[in-house]
N, C-alpha and C positions, 0 to 999 in steps of 0.2 A: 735194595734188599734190606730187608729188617734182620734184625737178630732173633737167632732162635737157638736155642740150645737142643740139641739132637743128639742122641747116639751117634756116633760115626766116627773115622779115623780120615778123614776130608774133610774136616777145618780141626786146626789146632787152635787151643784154647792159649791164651796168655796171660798169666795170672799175676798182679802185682799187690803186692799189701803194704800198703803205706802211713807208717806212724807217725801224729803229727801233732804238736800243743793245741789243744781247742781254740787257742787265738788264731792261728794260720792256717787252721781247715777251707775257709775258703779262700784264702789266698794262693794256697797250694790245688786247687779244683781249679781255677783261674788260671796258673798256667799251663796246667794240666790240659784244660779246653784248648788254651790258645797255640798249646802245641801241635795239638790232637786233629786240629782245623787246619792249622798250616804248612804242617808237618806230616804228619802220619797217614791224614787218609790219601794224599798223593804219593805214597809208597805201594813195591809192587807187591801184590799177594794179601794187600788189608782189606779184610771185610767189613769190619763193627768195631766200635768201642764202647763200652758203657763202664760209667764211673756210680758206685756205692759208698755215701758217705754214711759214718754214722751217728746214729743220735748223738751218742756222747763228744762229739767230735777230735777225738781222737787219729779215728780211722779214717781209712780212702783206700777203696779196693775199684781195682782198673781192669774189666772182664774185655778182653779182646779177640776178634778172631783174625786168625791168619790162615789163608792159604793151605800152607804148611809148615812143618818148621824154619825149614830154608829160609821163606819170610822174615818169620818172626827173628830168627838171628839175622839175618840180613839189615833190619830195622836197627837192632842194637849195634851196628858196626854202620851204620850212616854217618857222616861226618856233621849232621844238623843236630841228630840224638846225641851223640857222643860230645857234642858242645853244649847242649840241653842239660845233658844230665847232672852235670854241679850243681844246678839252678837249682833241682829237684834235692838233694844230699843235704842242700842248705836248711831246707825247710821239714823236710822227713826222713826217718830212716827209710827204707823198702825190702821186703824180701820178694819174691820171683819165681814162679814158675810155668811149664809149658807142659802142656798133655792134651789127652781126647777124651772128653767124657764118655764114660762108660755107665753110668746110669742114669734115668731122667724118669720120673714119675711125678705125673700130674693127671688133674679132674678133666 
């Protein structure tokens, strides 16, 4: 399944924004991947991940979908995430969140 972003309240979105020194943007994509791959997509209720870095390298925004919420909380209560997640604190701040898109306009 690809990602797509749609209207709808049948996938939750999961939002994470992650601040990072421009030395360690790609070290933090890195494990970011490596978790994302060995971790995440064998969880139940995960559709997609896509990771946005930016120019400035700064940033690292994590577009995910889940199932539902359920999931997505589910995920942050797994005992592989919740040992993950120091790794991630080490190298960026993050803030978080979950919702449904509610609007989508495109050509």
């Amino acid at each position: 399944m690809n990602t797509t972003i749609a209207v709808t309240k049948e996938v939750t979105a999961l939002i994470n924004i992650l601040t990072v020194e421009p030395e360690n943007q790609q070290k933090l994509i890195k494990l970011l991947r490596d978790n994302t791959e060995g971790v995440v997509t064998k969880l139940d209720g995960w559709i997609s991940t896509s990771f946005i870095a930016a120019e400035d390298q700064r940033h690292v925004v994590i577009y995910s979908q889940w199932r539902d919420l359920a999931s997505a909380e589910a995920m942050r209560a797994n005992p592989d995430m919740v040992a993950y997640f120091p790794r991630i604190v080490a190298l960026a701040a993050f803030d978080s969140f979950a919702g449904h898109v509610v609007y989508n306009h495109h050509a």
